[in-house]
Wavefront OBJ file of the C-alpha trace (Angstrom):
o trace
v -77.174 61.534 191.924
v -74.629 60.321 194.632
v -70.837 59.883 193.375
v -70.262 55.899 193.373
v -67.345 55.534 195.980
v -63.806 55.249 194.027
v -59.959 54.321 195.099
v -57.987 57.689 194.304
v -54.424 57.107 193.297
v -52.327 60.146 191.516
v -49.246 59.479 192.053
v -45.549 61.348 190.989
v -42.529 59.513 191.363
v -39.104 60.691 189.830
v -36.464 58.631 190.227
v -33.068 59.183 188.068
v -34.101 57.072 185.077
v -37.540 56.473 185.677
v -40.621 59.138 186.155
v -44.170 57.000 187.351
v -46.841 59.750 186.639
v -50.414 58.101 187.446
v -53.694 59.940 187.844
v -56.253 56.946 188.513
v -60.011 57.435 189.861
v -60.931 52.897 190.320
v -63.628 51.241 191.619
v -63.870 50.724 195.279
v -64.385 46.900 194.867
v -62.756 44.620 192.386
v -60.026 43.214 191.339
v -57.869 45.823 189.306
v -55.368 44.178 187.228
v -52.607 46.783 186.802
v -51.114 45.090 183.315
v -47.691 46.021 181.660
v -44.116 44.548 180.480
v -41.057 44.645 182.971
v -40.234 47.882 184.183
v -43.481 49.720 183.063
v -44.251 50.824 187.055
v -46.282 48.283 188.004
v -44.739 47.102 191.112
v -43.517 50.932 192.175
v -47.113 52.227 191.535
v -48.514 48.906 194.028
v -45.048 50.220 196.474
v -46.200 54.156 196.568
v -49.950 52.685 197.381
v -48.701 51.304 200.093
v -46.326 54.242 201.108
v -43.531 52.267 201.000
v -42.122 54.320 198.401
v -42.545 58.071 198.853
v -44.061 59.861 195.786
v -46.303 62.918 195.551
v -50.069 62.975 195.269
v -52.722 61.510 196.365
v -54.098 57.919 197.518
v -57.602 58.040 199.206
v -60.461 55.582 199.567
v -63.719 56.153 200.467
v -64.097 57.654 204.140
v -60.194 57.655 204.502
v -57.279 59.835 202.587
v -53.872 57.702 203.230
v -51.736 60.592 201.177
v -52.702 64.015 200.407
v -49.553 66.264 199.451
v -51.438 69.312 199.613
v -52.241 68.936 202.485
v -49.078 67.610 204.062
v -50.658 64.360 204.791
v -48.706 60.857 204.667
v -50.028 58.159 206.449
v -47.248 55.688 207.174
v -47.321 51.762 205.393
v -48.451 50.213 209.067
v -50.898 52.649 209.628
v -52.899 51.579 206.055
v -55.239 48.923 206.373
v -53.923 47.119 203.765
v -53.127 43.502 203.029
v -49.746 43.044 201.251
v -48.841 39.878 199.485
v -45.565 39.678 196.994
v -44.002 37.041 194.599
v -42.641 35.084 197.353
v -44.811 34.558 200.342
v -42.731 35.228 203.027
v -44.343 32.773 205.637
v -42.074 31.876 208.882
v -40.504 29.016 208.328
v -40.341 28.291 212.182
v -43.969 28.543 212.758
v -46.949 26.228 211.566
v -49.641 27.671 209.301
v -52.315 28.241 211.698
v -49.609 30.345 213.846
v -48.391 32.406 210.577
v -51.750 33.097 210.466
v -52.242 34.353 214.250
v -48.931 36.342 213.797
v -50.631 38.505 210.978
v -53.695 39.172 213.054
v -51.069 40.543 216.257
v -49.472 42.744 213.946
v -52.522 44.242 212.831
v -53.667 44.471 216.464
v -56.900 41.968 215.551
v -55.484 39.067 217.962
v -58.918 38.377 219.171
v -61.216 38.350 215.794
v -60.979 34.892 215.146
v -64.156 35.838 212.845
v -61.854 37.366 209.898
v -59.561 34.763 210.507
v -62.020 31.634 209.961
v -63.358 33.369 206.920
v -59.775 33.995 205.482
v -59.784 30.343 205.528
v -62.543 29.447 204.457
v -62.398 31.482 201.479
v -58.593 30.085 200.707
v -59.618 26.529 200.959
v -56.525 26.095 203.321
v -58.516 24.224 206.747
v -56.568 21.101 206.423
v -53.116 23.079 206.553
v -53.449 25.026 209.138
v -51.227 22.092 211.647
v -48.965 21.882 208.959
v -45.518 22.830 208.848
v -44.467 25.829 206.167
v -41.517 23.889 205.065
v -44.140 20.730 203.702
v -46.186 23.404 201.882
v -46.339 23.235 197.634
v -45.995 27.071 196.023
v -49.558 27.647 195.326
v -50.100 26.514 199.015
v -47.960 29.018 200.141
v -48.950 31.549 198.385
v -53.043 30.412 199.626
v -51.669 30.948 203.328
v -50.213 34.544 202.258
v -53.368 35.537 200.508
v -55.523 34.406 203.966
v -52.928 36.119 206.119
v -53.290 39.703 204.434
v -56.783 39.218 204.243
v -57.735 38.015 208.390
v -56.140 41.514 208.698
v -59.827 42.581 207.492
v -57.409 45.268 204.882
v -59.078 47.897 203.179
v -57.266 47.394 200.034
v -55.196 44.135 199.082
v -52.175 44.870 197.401
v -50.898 41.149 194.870
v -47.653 41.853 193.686
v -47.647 39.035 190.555
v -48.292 36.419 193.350
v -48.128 33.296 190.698
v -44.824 34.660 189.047
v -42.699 32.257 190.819
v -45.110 29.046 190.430
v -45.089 26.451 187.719
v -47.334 26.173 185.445
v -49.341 23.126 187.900
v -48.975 25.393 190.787
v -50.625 28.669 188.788
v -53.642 26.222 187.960
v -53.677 25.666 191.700
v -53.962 28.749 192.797
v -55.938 30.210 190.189
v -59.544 29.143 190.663
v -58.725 30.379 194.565
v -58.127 33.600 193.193
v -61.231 33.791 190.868
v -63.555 33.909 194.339
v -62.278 36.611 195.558
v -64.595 38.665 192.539
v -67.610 37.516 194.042
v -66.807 37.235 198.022
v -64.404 40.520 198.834
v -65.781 44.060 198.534
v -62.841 45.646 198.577
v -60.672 47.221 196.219
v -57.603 44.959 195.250
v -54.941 45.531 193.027
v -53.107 42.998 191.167
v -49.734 43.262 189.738
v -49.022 40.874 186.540
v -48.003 40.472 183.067
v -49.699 37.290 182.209
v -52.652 37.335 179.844
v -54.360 34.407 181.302
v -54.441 35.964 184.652
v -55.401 39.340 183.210
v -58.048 37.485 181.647
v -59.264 35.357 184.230
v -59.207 37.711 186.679
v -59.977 40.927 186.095
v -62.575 43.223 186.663
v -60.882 46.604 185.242
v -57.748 47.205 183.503
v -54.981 49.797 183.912
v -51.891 49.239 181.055
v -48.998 50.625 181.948
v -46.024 51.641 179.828
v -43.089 53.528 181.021
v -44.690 54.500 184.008
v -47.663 55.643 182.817
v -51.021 55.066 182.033
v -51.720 53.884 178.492
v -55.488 52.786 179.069
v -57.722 51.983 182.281
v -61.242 51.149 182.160
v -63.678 47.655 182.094
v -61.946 44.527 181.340
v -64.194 43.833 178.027
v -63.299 47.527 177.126
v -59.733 47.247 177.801
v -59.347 44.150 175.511
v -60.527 46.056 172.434
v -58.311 49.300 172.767
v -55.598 49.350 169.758
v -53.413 49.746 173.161
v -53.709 47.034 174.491
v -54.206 44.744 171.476
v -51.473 46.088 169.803
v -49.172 45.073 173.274
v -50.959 41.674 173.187
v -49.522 40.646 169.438
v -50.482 36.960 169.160
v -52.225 37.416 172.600
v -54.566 40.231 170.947
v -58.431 38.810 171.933
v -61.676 39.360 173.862
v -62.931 38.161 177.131
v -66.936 37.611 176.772
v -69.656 36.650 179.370
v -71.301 33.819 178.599
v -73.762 31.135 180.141
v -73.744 27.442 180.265
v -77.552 26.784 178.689
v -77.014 22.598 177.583
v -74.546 19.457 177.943
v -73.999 17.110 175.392
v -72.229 14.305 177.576
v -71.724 11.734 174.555
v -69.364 14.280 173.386
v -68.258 15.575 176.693
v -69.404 19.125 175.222
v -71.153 22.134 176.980
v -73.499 24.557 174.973
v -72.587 28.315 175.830
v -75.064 30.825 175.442
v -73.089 33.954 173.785
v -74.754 37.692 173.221
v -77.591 36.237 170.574
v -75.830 33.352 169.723
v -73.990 30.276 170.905
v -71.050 28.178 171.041
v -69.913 24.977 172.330
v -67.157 24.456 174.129
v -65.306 21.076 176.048
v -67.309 20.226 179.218
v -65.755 21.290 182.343
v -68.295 20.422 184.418
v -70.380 23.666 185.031
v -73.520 23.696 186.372
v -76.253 24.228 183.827
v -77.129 28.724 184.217
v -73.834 29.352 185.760
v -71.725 32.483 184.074
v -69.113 31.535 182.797
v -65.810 33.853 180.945
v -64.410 32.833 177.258
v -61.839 34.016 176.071
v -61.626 34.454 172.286
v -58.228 35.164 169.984
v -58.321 37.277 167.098
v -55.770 34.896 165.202
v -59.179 31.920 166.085
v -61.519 34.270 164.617
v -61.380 33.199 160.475
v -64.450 35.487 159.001
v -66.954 34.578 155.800
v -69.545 35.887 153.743
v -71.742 33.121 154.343
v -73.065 30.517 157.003
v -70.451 27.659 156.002
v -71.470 24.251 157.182
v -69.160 22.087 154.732
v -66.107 22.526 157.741
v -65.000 21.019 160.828
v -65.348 24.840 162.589
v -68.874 24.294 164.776
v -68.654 27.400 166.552
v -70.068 30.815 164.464
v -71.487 33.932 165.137
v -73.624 36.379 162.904
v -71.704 40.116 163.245
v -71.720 43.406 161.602
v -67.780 44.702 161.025
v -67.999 48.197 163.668
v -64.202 48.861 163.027
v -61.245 48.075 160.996
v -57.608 49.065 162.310
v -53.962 48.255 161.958
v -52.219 45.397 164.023
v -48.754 44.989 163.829
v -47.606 44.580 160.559
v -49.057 46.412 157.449
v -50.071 43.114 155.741
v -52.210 42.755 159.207
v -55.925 44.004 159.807
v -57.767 44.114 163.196
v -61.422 43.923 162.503
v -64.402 44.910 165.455
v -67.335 42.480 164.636
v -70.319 43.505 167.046
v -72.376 40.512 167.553
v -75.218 41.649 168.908
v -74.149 43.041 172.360
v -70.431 41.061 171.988
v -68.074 42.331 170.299
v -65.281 40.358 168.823
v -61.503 40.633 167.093
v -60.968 39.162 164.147
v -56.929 39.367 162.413
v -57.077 39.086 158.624
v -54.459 39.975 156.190
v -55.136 43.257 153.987
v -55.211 41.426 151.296
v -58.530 39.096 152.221
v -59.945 42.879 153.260
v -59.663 43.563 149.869
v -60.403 40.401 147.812
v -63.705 39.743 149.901
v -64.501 43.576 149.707
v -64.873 43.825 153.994
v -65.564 47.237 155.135
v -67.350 48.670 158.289
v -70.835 47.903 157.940
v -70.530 44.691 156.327
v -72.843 41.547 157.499
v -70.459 38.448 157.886
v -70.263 35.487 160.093
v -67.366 34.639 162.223
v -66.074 30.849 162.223
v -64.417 30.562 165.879
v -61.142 27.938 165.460
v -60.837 27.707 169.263
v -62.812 29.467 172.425
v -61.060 28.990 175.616
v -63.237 28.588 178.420
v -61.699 30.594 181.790
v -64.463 30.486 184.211
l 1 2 3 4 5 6 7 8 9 10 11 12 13 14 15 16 17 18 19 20 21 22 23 24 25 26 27 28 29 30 31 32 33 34 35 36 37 38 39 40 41 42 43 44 45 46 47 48 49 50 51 52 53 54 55 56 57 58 59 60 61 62 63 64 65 66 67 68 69 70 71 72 73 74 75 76 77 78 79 80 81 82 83 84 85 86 87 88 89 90 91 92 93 94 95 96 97 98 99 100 101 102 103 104 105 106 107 108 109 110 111 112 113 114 115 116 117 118 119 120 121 122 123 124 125 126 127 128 129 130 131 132 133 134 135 136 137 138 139 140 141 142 143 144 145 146 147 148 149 150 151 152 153 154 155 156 157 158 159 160 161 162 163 164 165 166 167 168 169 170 171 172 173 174 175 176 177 178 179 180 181 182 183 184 185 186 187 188 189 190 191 192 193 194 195 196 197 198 199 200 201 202 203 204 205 206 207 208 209 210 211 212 213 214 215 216 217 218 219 220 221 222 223 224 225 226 227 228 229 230 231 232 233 234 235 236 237 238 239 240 241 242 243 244 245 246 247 248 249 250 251 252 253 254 255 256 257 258 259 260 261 262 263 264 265 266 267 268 269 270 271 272 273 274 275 276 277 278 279 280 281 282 283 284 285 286 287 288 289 290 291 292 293 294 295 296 297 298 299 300 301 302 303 304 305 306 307 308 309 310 311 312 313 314 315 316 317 318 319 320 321 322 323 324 325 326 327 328 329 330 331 332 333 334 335 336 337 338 339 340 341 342 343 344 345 346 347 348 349 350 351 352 353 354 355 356 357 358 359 360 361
């Protein structure tokens, strides 16, 4: 059976306070949300990709090796075909979009593919800018022109260093749904720098945490979310992202019926076509669990389970139950004391009563 290709990144860094020590094999398509508080690596690891930083290792996609210690190999930052695009977009203020735009595709030496460049575009949403001046441009415009820019470069990897960190809220919505195309319409390898749940939630495809510069857990988004790791950095954020499918609309009540593992839920219409996939996300803390099918309650939304797991979370009065639900599998935070009073254990049958189910597209 043939390898599937992978992104390569092991990676040594030691600096005087601060050692990043990576060993990564990723998809080679993707977004890869590399997750993490302040100062856990993340932006250093995204630098040394780039070989902006110097570190030891290894970085290597398929068909081309960008660093290769052993073998005395370093290809330098304009050399990599890669699309860079950080916090602040960095767009010349002197020059209109369409002519930021052009500039990216000279330095890459592409001056004449007006192809990548159209596509760029299209994909962006950002036609009716492109005679517009930067200085007349919102933030989450901006940061649309960056995004096209690194991309008419026709990169083998794109590089987003937390490119809504310095939005507003409004702007982050923006930009946001933008974002969420590229899953379906790059295939290339991207990886994105944040420590925002609702991007990591939204967005990704695979997760690498990252704590004190190294890696605590990588792997599937829906895999990530469960990890004690990664719940436990969460706290009140602690929850699962689960595919779902819009399957009926109830327009009196401006509701949409969500077809979950063997279940379903219903959720506030936002206008998705009837089939299309959709993403929820679902927070322990929402997740209230009973013996029985309750109907005497204003909670609509349940799910039959089977409790897989039971582990700590945070404080020793706190429990973090697994509840497999068919093929879904959600979090559930109870106190130890409800553990013991309705007698839950793994194995146990109960039905989960979702409070809230946020609906991320």
């Amino acid at each position: 059976m043939t390898a599937e290709p992978s992104l390569r990144i092991a990676l040594d860094l030691q600096r005087p306070d601060f050692r990043l020590q990576v060993d990564l094999q990723l998809p080679a398509s993707g977004i890869m949300v590399l997750f993490g508080p302040s100062g856990s690596g993340k932006t250093t690891l995204l630098r040394c990709v780039a070989g902006l930083e110097r570190a030891s290792g290894l970085v290597a996609l398929p068909q081309a090796v960008w660093q290769d210690s052993a073998r005395r190999i370093f290809t330098p930052t304009w050399q990599r075909a890669i699309g860079y695009v950080f916090q602040e977009a960095s767009l010349f203020e002197h020059l209109d979009v369409r002519r930021n735009l052009q500039y990216g595709l000279r330095r890459a030496d592409r001056s004449g593919d007006t192809r990548s460049l159209d596509e760029a575009v299209a994909l962006l949403g950002i036609g009716h800018l492109l005679s517009r001046a930067v200085a007349s441009l919102s933030g989450g415009e901006r940061q649309r022109v960056a995004i096209a820019r690194a991309l008419a470069t026709q990169p083998r990897l794109l590089l987003l260093d937390e490119p809504l960190a310095a939005l507003d809220a409004a702007r982050r919505r923006e930009v946001l749904p933008w974002l969420e195309r590229l899953h379906g319409d790059l295939h290339i390898p991207i990886l994105y720098v944040t420590h925002a749940v609702e991007e990591l939630a939204r967005l990704a495809d695979q997760v690498v945490q990252l704590e004190r510069g190294r890696v605590v857990r990588a792997g599937p988004l829906a895999d990530a979310m469960l990890s004690p790791e990664l719940a436990g950095a969460l706290g009140e954020e602690a929850g699962v992202v689960v595919p779902a499918e819009v399957v009926a609309r109830d327009a009196a009540h401006a509701m949409v019926q969500l077809r979950v593992g063997v279940g379903s839920v219903w959720c506030p219409d936002g206008q998705q076509a009837i089939g299309q996939p959709v993403r929820l996300r679902i927070l322990a803390r929402d997740v209230s669990l009973a013996l029985s099918a309750r109907t005497d309650t204003s909670i609509q939304n349940r799910l039959e389970g089977v409790i897989s797991a039971i582990t700590d979370h945070g404080h020793p009065a706190q429990a973090l139950l697994h509840v497999r639900c068919g093929e879904v599998v959600l979090l559930s935070r109870v106190t130890r004391r409800a553990l013991t009073q309705l007698g839950l254990e793994v194995g146990a049958p109960v039905w989960c009563e979702l409070k809230s189910v946020a609906l991320v597209v």
